[in-house]
N, C-alpha and C positions, 0 to 999 in steps of 0.2 A: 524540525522534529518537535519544538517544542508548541508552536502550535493544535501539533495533530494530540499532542499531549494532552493540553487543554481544552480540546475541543470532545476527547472520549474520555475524558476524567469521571462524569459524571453519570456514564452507561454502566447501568445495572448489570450487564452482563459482559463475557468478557469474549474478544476473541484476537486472536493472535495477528500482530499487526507486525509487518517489517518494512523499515524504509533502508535501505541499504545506499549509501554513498558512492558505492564504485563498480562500474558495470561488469567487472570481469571477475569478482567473486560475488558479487550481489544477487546476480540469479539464481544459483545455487541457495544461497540462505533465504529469499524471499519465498522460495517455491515451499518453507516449509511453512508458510504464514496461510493465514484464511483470505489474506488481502498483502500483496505486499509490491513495494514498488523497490526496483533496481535502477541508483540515477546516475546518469551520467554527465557530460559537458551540455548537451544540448536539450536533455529531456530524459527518459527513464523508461522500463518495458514497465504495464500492469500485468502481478500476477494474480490468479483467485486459485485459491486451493491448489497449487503448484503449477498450473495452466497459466502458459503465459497465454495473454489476450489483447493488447495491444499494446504500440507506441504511446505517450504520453508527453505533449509538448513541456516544459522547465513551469514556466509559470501556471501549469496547472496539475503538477502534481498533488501539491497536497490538498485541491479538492478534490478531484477523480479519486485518490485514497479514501478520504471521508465519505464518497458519496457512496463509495461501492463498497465498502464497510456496515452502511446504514442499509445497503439494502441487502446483503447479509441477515444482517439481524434482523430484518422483517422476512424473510424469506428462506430459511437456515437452511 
């Protein structure tokens, strides 16, 4: 988390990011994000605007979160 912290610290605008730690109430609180990931033991669901939209392997959560974040903000 603290990465993704640092890594949108300095975006001029803002939008609502969730990383939720635990798959079985996680889904629920991510679907209310612009972007949010639900993680589990092996990896996490992406959601965008409460749509979930795919699987997400562990070690690449926290780029697919930024990547799809950024195109967000290019593409609102």
């Amino acid at each position: 988390m603290r990465e993704v912290e640092e890594r949108v610290a300095s975006w001029p605008d803002s939008l609502h990011l969730a990383i939720m730690g635990c798959c079985v109430n996680g889904p629920g609180e991510a679907r209310e994000a612009d972007v949010g990931i639900a993680a589990g033991k092996d990896g996490g669901i992406l959601f965008l605007k409460g749509k979930i939209i795919r699987k997400v392997a562990k070690a690449d959560l926290v780029q697919t979160l930024i990547a799809e974040a950024q195109k967000l903000r290019s593409h609102p």
